[in-house]
N, C-alpha and C positions, 0 to 999 in steps of 0.2 A: 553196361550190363542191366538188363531189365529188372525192376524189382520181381519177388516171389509172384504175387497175385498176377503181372502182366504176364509173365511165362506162364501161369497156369492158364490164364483163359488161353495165351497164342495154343498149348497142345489140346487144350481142348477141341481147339478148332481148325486145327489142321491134323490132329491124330486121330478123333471118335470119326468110324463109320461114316462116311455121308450120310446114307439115309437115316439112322437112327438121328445124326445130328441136326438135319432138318427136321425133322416132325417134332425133337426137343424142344427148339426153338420157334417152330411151325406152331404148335400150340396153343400157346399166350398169344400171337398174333395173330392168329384165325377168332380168338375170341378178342381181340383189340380190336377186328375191322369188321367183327358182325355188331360188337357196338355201336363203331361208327357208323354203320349201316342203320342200326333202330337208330342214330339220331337221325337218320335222314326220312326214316319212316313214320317215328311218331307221331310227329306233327302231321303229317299225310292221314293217319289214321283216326287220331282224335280230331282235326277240324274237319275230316267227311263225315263228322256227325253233327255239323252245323249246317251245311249247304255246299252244293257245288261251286258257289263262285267262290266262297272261300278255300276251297280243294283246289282249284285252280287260281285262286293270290299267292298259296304257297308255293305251289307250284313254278310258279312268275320268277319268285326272290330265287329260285335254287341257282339260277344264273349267277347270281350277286353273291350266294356262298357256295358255290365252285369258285368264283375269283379269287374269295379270301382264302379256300382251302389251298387251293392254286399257289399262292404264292406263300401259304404255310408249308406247302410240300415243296415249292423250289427252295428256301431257304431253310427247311430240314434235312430233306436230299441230297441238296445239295455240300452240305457241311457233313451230312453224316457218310456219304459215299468216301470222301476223302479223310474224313476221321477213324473209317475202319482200314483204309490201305496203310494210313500213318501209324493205326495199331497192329498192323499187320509185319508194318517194319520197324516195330521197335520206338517211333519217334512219338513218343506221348506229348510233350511239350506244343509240338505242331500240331496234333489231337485234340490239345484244351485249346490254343488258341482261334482254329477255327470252330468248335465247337459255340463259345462266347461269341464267337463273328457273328455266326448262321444268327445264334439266339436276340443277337440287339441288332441284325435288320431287319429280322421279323419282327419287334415291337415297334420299329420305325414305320418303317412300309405299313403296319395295322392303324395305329394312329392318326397316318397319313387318310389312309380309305377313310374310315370312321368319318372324320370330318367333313373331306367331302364328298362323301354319298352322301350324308345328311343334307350337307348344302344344295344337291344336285337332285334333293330326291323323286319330286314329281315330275322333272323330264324322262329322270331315267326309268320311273317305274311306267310311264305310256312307253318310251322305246323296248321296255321288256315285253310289253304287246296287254298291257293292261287295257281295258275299256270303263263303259261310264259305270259297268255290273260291278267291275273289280277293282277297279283303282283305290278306292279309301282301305279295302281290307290289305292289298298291295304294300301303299303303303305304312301303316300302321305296324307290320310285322315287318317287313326291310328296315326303315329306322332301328328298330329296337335290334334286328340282329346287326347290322352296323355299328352300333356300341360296342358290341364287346369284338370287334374285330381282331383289334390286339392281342385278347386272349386266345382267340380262335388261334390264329397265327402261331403263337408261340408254345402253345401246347401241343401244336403239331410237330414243330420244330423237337423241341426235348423228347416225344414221342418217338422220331424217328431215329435218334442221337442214340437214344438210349438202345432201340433195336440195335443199329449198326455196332453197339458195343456188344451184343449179345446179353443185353440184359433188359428182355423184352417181357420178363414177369413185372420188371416195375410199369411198362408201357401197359402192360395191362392191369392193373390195378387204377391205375390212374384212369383208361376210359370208362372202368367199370362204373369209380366213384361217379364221374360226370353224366352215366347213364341212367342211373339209378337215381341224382335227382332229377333228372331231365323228365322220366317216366312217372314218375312220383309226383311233379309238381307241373304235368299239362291237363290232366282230367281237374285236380285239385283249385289251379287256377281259370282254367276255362267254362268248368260248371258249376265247379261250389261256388268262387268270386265270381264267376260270370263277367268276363274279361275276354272270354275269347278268341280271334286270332293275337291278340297282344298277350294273353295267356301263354300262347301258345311258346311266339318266339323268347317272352322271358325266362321261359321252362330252358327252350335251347340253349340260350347266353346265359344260365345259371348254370347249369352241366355242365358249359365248356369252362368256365371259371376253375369251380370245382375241380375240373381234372388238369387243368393248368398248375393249381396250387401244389392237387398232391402227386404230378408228374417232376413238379420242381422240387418238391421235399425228396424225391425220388433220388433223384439227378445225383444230389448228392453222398445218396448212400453207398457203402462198400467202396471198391474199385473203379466207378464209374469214372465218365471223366466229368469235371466240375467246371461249373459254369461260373466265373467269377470276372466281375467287372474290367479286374485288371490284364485280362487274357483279350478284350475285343481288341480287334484287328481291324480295321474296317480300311485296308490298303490291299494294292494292286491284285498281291500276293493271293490272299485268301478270297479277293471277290471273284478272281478269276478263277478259281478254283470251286466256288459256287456256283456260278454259272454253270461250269462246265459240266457241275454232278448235279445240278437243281433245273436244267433247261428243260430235260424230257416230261418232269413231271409238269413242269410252268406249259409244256405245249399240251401236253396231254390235260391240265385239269384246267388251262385258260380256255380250250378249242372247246370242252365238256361246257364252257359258259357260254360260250356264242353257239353252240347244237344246239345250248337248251332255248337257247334266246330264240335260234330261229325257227325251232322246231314247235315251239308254244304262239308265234306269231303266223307263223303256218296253219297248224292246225288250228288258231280261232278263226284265220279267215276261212278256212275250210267247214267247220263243223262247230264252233261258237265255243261257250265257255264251257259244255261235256266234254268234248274234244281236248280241249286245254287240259282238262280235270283228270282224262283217259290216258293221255297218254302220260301227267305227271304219275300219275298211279305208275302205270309200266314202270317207268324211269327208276324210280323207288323203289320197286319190286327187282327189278334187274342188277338195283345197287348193291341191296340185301344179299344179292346169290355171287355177284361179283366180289364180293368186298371177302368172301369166306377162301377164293381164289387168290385174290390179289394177299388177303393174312398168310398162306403158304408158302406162296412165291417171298413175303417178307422174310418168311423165314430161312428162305435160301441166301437174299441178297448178304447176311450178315458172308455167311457159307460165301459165299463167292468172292467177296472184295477181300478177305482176309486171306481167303487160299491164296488169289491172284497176284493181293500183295508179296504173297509168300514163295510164289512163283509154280506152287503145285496146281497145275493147270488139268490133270486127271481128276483130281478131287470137282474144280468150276463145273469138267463137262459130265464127271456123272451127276450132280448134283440136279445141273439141268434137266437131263432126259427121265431123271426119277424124278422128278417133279411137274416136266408134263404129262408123264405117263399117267399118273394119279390123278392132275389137274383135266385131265380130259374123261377119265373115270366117270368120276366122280359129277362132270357137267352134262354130262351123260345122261345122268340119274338124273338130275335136277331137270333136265332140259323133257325129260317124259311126262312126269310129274306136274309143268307145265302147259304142256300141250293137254294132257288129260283136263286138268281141274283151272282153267284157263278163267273159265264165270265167274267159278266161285271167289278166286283169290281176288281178282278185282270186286265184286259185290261185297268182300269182306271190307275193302277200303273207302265204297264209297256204296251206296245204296241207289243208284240214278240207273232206269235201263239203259238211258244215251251212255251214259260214262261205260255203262259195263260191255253194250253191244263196241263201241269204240277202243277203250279199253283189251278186249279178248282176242282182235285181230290183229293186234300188236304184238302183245305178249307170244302167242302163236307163233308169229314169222320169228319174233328176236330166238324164241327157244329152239329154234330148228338150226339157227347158226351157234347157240351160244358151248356148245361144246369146241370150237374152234379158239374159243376167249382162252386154253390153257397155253396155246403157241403163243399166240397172241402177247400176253400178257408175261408171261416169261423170258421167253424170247428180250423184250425193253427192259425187265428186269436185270439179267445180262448182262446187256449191252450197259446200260447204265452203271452195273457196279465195278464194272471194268473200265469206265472209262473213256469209252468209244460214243463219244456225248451226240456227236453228228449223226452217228445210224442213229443210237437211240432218240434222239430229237426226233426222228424221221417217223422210228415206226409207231411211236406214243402219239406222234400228230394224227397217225392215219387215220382211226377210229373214229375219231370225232370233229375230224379236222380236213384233210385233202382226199378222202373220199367221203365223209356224210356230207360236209358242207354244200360241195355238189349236185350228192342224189338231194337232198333235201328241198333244193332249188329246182330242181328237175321235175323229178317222178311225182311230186302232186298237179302240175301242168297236167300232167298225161296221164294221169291214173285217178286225178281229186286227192279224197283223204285218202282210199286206200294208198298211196304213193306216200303219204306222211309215216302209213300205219306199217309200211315193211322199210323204210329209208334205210333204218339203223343196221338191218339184217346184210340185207348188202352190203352195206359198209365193215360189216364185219366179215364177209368172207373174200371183201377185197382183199381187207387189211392181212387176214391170214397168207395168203397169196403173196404179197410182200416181205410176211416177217420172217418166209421160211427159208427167202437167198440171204437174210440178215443173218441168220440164226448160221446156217450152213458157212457162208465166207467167216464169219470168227471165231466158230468151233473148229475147224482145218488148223488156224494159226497158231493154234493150243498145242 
């Protein structure tokens, strides 16, 4: 028999309204991933008031922290996908066990990287498409985010745990903390110390500490489920089971490493170190608007793997269609807003006309598909928290993976830069195009 606290959250989350129930939960993690969005921005913002090259060294490394994010989301997703079906059915014990799994092979797996990137760092940072402009500021800022990899990793992990439990006010608390000294301490170190881009990424790997600390003081408060040494698993049982709920994210934020890798090696041979500068501007701009999507849609998945587990499969699919009904609204809006003030938002980021003319022609084409990102991005939400690992593997690949990887190899042949500068657009309304016989074959099954 479940204790009291576990039967309250199960009616909570199989008995409140769908919609009220997402936006409940919607909330905290729409301001959890516009967080993670300013960390991806800050640093974009304050070292384009040093110079272009160093706008495009950071730019470089984003490759190197999508990998780590990467494999903080497959082993948070992955354990938290199956910790809300395990709380869905009553089995808490199986809840904490792979919860501690997820958590101590993300400090494993961080440790690992940390090392060697370090060891590896000046090859990898000329394969990230660095040159003789960019290389020192490259790598200077990679090493330093490299350190704190482990942290990175594992406060994504209890970040994502603690959603899947529907206790996504402590998730946000914790990036809040990490944002705030992140924002606080890169103007602080880059121009009072005059430190620079190594200002810059300490600023980063401070914030993500910080919100590792107080995401794990977190962890343990109330009814959550707790993370304790004696629960890691690290057998057949539970790895297979990460896998299985952490693959879509590993393809989806591994393939976002190699886009970014090809798409900045692209564009320098194309248009030089502006180009590089322009289109990581985009990139970061685009993350900021996705990441407010992607916090919604989090707020569904709790919504979904507990119904699913529970077997109320009316609740899963309205949940869905009221949340891309919204999620397309709403990108709508953003997506004009864009198109209009296209100059400005880049000239805010960097001050270079190369970077802005380069920059504006990007932004443009991605805003004209980017209202498609609510299918998109939902849709693998879904699929993911149900279980169905193979579509979702599929359709989280597509976006940055088995169709950009392509156009991006293509369309600057045949077009120059402009072919760098619309690659993604395409890719996004391939990927749409795909998610919707996804979406349509496992909504039927329901």
């Amino acid at each position: 028999m479940p204790r009291k606290e576990n039967r309250n959250r199960y009616e909570y989350l199989t008995q409140t309204p769908v919609p009220k129930l997402i936006c409940q939960l919607s909330v905290p993690t729409i301001l959890s991933m516009l967080v993670t969005g300013i960390y991806n921005t800050a640093d974009t913002f304050f070292v384009g008031r040093i110079s272009t090259q160093a706008t495009a060294a950071v730019g470089l490394v984003f490759s190197v922290m999508a990998v780590i994010q990467a494999i903080g989301f497959f082993c948070g997703q992955g354990s938290g996908t199956f910790l809300s079906r395990m709380l869905g059915a009553g089995k808490k014990q199986e809840a904490n066990e792979v919860a501690a799994t997820g958590f101590a092979l993300a400090l494993i797996l961080g440790v690992i990287v940390a090392i060697l990137g370090n060891i590896f760092a000046r090859p990898l940072g000329y394969a990230l498409g660095a040159g003789d402009t960019t290389i020192r500021d490259t790598l200077t800022y990679m090493r330093i985010i490299l350190l704190g990899a482990p942290f990175m990793m594992a406060q994504f992990v209890i970040n994502n745990q603690l959603r899947f439990q529907g206790s996504a006010v402590y998730a946000m608390v914790g990036l809040l903390a990490g944002a705030a000294i992140n924002i606080g301490l890169d103007p602080l170190l880059m121009f009072v110390f005059h430190m620079g881009v190594a200002g810059a990424a300490i600023a980063t790997v401070s914030g993500q500490v910080i919100s590792f600390i107080v995401l794990l003081i977190g962890s343990a408060q109330g009814d959550n489920v707790h993370l304790k040494v004696s629960n890691v698993r690290l057998n057949r049982y539970y790895l297979k089971e990460i896998v299985n709920g952490g693959s879509p994210a590993l393809f989806r934020q591994g393939l976002t490493a190699i886009a970014a890798l090809l798409l900045n090696q692209t564009a320098g041979a194309m248009g030089g170190d502006a180009a590089i500068a322009g289109m990581s501007v985009v990139t970061r701009v685009l993350m900021l608007l996705s990441s407010a999507l992607i916090g919604f849609g989090q707020g569904y998945q709790p919504v979904c793997g507990f119904n699913y587990g529970a077997g109320l499969y009316g609740r899963v699919k309205e949940g869905y269609f009221f949340c891309v009904k919204v999620g397309t609204i709403l990108l709508t809006g953003a997506s004009v807003l864009c198109l209009a003030f296209a100059p400005q938002i880049i000239h805010f980021f960097r001050d270079d006309p190369e970077v802005v003319a380069v920059g504006t022609v990007a932004l443009r084409a991605q805003a004209i598909s980017l209202p498609l990102m609510a299918t998109i991005v939902l849709t693998n939400m879904m699929l993911q928290s149900t279980g169905k690992g193979l579509k979702a593997s599929v359709n989280s690949s597509a976006r940055n993976g088995i169709f950009f990887i392509p156009l991006i190899l293509i369309l600057p042949r045949f077009f120059g830069l402009f072919g760098v500068e619309i690659s993604q657009a395409v890719a996004d309304v391939l990927s749409f195009l795909l998610a919707i016989p996804f979406a349509v074959s496992e909504l039927r099954k329901m």
